[in-house]
C-alpha positions as CSV (number, residue, x, y, z in Angstrom):
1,X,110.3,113.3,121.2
2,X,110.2,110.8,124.0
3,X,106.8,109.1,124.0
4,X,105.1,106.3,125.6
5,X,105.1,102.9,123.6
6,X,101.5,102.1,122.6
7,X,97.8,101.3,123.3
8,X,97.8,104.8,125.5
9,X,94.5,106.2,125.1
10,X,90.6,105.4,126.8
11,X,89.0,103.2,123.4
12,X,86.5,106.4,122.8
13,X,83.8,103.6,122.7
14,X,83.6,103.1,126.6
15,X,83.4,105.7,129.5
16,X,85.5,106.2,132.6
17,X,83.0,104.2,135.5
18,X,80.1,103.2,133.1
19,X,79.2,99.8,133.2
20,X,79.5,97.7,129.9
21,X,78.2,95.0,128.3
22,X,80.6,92.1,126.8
23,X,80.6,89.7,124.1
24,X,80.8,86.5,125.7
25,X,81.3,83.8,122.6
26,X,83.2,86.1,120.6
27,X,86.8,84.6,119.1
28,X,90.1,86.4,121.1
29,X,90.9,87.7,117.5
30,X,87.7,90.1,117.3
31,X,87.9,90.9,121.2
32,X,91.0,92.2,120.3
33,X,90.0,94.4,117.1
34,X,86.7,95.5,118.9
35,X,88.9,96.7,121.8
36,X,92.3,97.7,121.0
37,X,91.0,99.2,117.4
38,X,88.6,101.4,119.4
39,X,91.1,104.0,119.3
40,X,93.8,103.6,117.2
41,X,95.1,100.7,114.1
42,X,94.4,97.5,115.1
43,X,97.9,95.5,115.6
44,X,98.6,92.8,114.6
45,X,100.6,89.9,116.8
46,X,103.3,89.7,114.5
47,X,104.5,93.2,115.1
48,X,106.4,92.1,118.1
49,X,107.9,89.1,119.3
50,X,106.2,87.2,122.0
51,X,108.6,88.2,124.8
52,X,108.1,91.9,123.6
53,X,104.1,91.4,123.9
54,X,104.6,89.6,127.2
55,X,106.7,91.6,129.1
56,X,106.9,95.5,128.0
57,X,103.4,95.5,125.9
58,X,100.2,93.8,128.1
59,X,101.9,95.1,131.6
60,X,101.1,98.4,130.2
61,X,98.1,97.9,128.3
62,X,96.4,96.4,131.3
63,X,97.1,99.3,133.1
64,X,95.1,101.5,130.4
65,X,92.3,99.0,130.0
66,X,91.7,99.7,134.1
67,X,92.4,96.1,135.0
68,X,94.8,96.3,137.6
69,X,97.0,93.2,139.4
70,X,95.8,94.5,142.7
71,X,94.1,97.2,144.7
72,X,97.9,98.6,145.4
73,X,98.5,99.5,141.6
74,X,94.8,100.6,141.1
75,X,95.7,103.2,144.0
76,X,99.1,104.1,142.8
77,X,97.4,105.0,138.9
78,X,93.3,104.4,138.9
79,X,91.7,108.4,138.3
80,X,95.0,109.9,138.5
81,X,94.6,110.5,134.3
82,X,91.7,110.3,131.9
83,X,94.1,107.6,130.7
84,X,93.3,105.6,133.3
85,X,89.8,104.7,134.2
86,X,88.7,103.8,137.6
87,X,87.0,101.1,136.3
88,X,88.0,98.4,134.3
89,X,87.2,98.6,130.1
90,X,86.1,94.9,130.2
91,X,86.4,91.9,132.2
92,X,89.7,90.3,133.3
93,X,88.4,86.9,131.3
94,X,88.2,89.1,128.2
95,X,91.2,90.4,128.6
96,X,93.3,87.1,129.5
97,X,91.6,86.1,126.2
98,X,93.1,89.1,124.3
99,X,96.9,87.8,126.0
100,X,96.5,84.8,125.3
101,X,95.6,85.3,121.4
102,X,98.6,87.3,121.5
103,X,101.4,85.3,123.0
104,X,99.9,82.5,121.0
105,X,100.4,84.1,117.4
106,X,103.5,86.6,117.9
107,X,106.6,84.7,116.5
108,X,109.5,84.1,118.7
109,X,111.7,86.4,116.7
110,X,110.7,88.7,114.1
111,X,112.7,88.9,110.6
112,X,114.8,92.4,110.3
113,X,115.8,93.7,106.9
114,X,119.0,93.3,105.8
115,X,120.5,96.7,105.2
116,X,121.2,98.7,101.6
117,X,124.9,98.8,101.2
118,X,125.7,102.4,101.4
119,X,127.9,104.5,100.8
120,X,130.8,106.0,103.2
121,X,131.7,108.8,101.5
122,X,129.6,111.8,101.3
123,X,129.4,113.2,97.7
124,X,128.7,116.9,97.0
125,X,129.2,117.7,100.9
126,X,132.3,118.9,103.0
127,X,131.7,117.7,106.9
128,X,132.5,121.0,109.3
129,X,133.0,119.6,112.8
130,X,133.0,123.2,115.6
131,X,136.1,123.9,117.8
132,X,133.2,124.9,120.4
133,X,132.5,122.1,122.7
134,X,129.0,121.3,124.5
135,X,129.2,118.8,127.8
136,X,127.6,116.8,127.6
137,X,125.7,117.9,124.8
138,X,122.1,117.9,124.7
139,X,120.8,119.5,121.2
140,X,117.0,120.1,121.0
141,X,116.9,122.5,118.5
142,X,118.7,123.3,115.4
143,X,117.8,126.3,113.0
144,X,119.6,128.1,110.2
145,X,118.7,131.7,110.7
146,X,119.4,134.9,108.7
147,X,122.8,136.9,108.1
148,X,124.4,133.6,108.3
149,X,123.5,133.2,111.8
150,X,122.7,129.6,113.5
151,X,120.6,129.2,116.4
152,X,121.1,125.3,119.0
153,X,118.9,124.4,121.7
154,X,120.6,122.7,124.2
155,X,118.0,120.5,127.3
156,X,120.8,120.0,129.6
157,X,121.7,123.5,129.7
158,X,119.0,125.0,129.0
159,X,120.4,127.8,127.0
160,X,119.5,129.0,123.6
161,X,123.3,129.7,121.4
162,X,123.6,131.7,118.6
163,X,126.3,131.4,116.4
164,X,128.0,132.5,113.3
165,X,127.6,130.0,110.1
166,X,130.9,131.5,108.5
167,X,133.3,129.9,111.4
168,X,131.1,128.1,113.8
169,X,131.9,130.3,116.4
170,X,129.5,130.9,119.5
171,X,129.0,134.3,119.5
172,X,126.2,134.6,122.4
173,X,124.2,132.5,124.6
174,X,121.3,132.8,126.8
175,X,119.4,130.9,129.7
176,X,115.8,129.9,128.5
177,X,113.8,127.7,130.5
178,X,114.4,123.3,129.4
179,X,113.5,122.1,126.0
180,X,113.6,125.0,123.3
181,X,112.6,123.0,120.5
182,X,111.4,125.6,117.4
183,X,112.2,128.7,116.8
184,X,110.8,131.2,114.1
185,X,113.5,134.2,113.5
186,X,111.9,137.9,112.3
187,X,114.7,140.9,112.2
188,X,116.0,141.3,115.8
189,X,112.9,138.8,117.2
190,X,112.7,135.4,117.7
191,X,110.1,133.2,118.6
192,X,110.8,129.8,121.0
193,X,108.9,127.2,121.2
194,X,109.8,125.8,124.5
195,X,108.8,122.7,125.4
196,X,109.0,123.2,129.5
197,X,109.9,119.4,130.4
198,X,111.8,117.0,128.0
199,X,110.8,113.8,130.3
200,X,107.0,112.9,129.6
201,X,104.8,114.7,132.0
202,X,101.2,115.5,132.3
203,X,102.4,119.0,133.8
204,X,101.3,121.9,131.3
205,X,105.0,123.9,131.8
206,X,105.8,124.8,128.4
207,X,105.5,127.9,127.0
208,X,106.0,130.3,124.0
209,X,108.6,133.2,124.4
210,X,109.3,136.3,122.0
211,X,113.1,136.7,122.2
212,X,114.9,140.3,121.4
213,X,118.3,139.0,120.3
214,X,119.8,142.5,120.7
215,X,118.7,143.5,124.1
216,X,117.9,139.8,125.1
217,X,114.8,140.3,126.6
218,X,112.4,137.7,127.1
219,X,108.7,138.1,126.7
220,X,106.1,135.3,127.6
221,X,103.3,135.1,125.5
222,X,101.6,131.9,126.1
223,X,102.4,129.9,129.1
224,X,100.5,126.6,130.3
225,X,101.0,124.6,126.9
226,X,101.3,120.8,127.1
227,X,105.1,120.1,125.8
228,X,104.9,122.3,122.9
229,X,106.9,120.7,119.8
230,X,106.8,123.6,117.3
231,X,104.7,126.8,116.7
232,X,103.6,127.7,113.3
233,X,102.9,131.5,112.1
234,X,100.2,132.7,109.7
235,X,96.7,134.4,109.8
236,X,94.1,131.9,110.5
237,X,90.7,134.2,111.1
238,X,91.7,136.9,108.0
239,X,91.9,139.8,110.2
240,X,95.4,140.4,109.1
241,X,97.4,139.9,112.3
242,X,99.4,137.0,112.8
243,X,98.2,134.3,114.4
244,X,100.1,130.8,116.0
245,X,99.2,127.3,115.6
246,X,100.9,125.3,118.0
247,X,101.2,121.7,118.0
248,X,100.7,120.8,122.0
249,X,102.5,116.6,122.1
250,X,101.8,116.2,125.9
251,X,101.9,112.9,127.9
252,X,98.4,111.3,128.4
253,X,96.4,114.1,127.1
254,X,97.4,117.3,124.8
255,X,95.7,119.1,121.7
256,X,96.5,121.1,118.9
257,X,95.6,124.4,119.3
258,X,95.7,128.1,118.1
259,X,96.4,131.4,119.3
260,X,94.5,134.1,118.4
261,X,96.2,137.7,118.1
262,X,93.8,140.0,119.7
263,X,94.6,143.5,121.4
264,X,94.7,142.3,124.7
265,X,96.9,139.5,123.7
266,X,96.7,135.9,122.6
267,X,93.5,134.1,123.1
268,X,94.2,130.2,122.9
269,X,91.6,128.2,121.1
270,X,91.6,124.3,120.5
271,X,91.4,122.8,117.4
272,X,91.5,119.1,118.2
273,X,92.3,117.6,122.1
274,X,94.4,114.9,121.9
275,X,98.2,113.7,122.3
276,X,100.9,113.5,120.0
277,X,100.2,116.8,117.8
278,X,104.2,116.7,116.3
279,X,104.5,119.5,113.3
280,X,102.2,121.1,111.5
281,X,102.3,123.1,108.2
282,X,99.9,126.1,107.3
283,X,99.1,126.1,103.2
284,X,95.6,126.9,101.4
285,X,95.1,123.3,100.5
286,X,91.0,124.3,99.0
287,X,92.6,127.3,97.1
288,X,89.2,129.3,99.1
289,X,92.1,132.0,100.2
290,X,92.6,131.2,103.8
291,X,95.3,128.8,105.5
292,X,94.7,125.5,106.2
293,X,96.3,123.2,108.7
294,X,98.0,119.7,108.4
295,X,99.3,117.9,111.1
296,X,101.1,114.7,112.3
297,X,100.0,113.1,115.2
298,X,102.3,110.4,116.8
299,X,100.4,108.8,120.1
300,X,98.3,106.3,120.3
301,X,96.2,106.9,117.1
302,X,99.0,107.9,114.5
303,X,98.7,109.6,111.8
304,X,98.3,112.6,109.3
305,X,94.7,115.0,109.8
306,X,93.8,117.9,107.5
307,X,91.9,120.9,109.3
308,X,90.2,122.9,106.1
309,X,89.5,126.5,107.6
310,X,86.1,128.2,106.8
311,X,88.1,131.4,107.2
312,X,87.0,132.4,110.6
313,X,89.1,129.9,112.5
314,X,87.4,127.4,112.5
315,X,88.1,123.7,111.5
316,X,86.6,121.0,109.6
317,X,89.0,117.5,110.1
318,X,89.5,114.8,107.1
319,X,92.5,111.7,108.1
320,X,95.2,111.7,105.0
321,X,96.8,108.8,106.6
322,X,96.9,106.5,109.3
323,X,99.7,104.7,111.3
324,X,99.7,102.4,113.8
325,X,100.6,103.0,117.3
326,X,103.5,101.2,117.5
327,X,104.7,103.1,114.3
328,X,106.7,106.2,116.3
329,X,106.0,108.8,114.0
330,X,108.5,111.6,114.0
331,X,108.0,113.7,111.3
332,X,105.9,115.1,107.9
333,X,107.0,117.2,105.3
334,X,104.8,118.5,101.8
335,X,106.6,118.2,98.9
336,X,105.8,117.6,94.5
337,X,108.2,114.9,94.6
338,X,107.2,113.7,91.3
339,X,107.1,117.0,89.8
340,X,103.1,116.4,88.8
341,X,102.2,119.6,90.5
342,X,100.4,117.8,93.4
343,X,101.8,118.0,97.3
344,X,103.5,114.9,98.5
345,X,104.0,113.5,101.6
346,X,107.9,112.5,103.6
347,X,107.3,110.9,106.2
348,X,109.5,109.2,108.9
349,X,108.7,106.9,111.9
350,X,111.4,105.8,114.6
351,X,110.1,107.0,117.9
352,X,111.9,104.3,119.7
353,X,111.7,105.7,123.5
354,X,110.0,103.0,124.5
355,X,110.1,100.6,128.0
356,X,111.9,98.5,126.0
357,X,112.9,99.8,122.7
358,X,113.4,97.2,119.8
359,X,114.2,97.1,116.1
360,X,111.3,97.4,114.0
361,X,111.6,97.1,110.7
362,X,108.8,99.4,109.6
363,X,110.9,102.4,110.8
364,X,112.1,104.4,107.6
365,X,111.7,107.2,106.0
366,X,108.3,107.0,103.4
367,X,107.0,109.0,100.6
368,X,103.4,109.1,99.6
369,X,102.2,110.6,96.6
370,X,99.3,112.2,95.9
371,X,96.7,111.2,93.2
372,X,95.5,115.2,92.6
373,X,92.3,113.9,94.8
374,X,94.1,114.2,98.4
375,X,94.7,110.3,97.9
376,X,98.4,109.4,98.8
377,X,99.3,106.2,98.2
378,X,103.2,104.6,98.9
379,X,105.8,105.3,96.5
380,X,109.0,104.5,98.2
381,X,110.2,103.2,101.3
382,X,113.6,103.4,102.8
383,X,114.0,101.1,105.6
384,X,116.1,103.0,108.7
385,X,115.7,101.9,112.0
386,X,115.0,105.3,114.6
387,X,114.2,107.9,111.8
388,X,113.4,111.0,113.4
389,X,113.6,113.6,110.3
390,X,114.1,114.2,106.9
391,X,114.6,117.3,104.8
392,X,113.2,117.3,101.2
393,X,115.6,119.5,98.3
394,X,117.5,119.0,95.0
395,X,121.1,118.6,96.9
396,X,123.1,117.8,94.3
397,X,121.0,120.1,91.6
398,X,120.8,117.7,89.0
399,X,116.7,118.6,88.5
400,X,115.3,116.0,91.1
401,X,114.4,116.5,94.6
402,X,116.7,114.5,97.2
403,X,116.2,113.1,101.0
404,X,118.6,113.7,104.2
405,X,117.8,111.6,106.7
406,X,118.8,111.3,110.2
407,X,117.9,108.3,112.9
408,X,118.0,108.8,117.0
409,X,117.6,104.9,117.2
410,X,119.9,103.5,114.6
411,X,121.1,100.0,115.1
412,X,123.8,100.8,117.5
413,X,125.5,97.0,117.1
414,X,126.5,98.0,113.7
415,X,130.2,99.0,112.6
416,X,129.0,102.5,111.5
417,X,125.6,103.1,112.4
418,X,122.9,104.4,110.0
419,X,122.2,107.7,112.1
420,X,122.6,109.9,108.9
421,X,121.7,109.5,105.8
422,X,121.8,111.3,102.2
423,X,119.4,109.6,99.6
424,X,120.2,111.1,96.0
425,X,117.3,110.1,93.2
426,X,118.6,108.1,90.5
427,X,114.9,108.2,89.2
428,X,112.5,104.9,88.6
429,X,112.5,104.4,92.5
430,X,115.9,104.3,93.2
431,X,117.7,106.4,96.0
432,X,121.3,105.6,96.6
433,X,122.1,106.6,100.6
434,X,125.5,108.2,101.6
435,X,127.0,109.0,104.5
436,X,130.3,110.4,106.5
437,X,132.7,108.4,108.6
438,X,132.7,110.5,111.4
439,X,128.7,110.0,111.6
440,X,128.9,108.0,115.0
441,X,131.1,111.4,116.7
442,X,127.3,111.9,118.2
443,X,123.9,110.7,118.3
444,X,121.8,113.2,116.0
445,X,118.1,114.2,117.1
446,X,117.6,117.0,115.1
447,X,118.1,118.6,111.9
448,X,117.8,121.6,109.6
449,X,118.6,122.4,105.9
450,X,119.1,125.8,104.1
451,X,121.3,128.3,102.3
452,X,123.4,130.4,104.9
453,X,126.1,131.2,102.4
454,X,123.6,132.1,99.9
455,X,125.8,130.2,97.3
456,X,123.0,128.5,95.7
457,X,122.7,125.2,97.4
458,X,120.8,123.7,100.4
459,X,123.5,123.0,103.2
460,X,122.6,120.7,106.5
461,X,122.8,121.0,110.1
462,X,122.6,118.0,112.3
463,X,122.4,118.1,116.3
464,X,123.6,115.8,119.0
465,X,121.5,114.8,121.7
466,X,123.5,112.4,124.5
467,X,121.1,110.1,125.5
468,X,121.3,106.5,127.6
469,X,121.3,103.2,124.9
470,X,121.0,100.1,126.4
471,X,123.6,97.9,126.8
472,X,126.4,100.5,125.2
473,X,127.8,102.7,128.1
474,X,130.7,103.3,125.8
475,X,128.8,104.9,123.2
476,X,127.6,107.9,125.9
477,X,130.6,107.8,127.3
478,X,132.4,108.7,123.8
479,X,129.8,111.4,123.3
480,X,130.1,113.3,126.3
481,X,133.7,112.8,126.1
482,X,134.0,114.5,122.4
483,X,131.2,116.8,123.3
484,X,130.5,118.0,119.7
485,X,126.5,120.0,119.9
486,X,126.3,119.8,115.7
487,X,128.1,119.0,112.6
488,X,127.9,121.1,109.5
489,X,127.6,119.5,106.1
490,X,128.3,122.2,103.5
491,X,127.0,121.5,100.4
492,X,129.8,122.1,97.5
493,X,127.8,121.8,94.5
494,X,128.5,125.4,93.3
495,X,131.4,125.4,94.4
């Protein structure tokens, strides 16, 4: 998802137009926890180099702190979001302090990791590229669905296809409003999660849609969301209907929330107001016999949150883990990696949309494991710059569970870049990564695994998203050219 770079949110300590009272023989380093911790991780000034601080970072932050260059950018952004306050969070001295401290400690360059030789040869997979072409394509969404039918999102044409997973024919399409980014097949009904505006906005135009396949009708049932990411099915309040949690990213402000089923309709309750709600996943983590919800947040205050469910719908919160702001988280997925009968944690950051997107070597894919005590501590770490997913199954069936990987923000300025990747466990820590030669045909955003041939073994579906990089016209200009929407990686271990 496209997200704003860091530092975004109001420091909950402080209120829009209060007045406030400052430390004034406090060192830059502790102005600088006391006010860019009040809402999220601390950073630290060797995240970034100093340019990176200097130019794309305090700009911004200023602007969120309320202390504006002059009354002709305080017009232009002071009161017109809760994100930025009319007046200013503390004085401009303090603030030139924080700079300062800054540009003084960030290094002039920051040390990137030198990659893991991999692989070029996919083992255990055949690549399918479709004769269908897509132009330019624009790939929010890719979902195996049942009867060996596969469903793509496309932005830019805001159409949902549905094809057939035998040949990779398109068998129908249809126009859905922009951004159809989850879907949840049921028989002939499908439910969209559509996110109403790809670009960051503040404007509440997404929306969730039931979807008749055979008589493609559409049917709104909950407009007026905040760029909805995905929608999540189960019955939260024990009345036995089904109700949605949906995971509401937003700009400046957005929540995750849930929908009630009631006779009249669905009622919309929130669950916790804030940006960056990614995906979520229902499972009865107290064993008390209702679902519980755990979510990844990825603005501002990153991170991992548990909402335990007294039953009725209603939520207590508990932080599994926390991530910087300048992490890009992109995605979570439960899994017993370890085999010790305790829920793990994938995780990948690589949100890179930033006003000036760098490498960061802290952009990977990450499992946690979990001590039987909702502890999860880091296991393994594989580093990949612009990770934006990973899918979590025993690929090559050999007894262990495996990672796919993909990146939206690879290092373009190598030979083949790093934009998918299969990690098959050797056990004792070690993953060895694969990939295809015709990875770089498009830039993949999103990703699905599952069995559509029912043969036995998890198969995976990538989708490309054309999107600008800086400094490599040539690369957009290939992709819109070839104009391939997905590739198909059929697995052929029972084969």
């Amino acid at each position: 998802m496209i997200r704003l770079l860091a530092l975004l949110l109001i420091p909950s300590i402080l209120v829009l137009g209060a007045t406030f009272s400052e430390p004034t023989s406090v060192s830059p380093e502790k102005l600088a926890k006391t006010y860019c911790g009040s809402c999220h991780l601390y950073v630290a000034p060797s995240a970034f180099e100093r340019s990176h601080w200097e130019q794309a970072i305090f700009p911004r932050m200023a602007l969120f702190m309320g202390v504006y260059a002059n009354d002709s950018i305080r017009s232009v952004f002071a009161g017109t979001s809760t994100a930025f306050p009319v007046q200013p969070l503390l004085s401009k001295e303090n603030f030139e302090k924080i700079r300062a401290f800054y540009l003084k400690k960030a290094p002039i360059t920051i040390q990137l990791l030198t990659p893991q030789k991999i692989q070029d040869t996919l083992i255990g997979f055949k690549v399918h590229i479709p004769e269908g072409r897509i132009v330019p394509p624009g790939i929010s969404m890719v979902r195996f669905g049942v009867d060996k039918t596969i469903y793509l999102g496309d932005v830019y044409a805001k159409k949902l296809f549905v094809l057939n997973s035998d040949d990779l024919s398109f068998q129908k399409n249809g126009s859905i409003a922009e951004g159809i980014v989850d879907i949840e097949p049921s028989g002939d009904d499908v439910l969209l999660t559509v996110m109403g505006s790809f670009s960051p906005t503040e404007a509440a135009s997404g929306a969730l849609l039931r979807l008749n396949t055979q008589k493609g009708q559409i049917e709104v049932l909950q407009d007026s969301l905040q760029r909805p990411t995905q929608t999540t099915v189960g019955d939260l309040d024990g009345d036995g209907d089904e109700d949605k949690v949906v995971c509401e990213f937003g700009k400046y402000t957005g929540q995750l929330s849930w929908l009630e089923q009631m006779p009249d309709g669905l009622h919309r309750h929130t669950i916790l107001s804030r940006p960056g709600a990614i995906t979520a996943q229902l499972s009865d983590i107290d064993a008390d016999g209702d679902l519980d919800i755990t979510t990844l947040f990825g603005q501002a205050d990153e991170g991992i949150w548990r909402f335990i469910n007294d039953g009725h719908g209603h939520f207590e919160v508990k932080n599994l883990l926390r991530f910087g702001p300048h992490y890009g988280s992109s995605h979570f997925q439960y899994c017993d990696f370890n085999k010790d009968g305790w829920q793990d944690i994938i995780y990948t950051c690589g949100d890179n949309a930033d006003f000036t997107p760098v490498l960061k070597p802290w952009h990977g894919v990450y499992i946690f494991l979990n001590d039987g005590k909702e502890q999860f501590s880091p296991f393994y770490f594989y580093p990949m710059y612009g990770a934006y997913k990973a899918e979590v199954a025993d690929f090559d069936l050999d007894g262990d569970l495996d990672i796919a990987a993909i990146a939206f923000f690879p290092d373009f300025s190598e030979k083949r870049a790093r934009s998918f990747v299969l990690l098959l466990n050797e056990g004792k820590k070690r993953m060895q990564p694969y990939t295809f030669p015709d990875v770089g045909l498009g830039r993949w955003m999103v990703m699905d695994s599952g069995d559509p041939d029912g043969d036995g073994d998890i198969d995976v579906l990538i989708g490309a998203m054309t999107f600008e990089v800086p400094g490599r016209p040539d690369l957009v200009t290939a992709w819109k050219k070839a104009g391939i929407p997905f590739i198909f990686l059929e697995n052929t271990a029972k084969k």
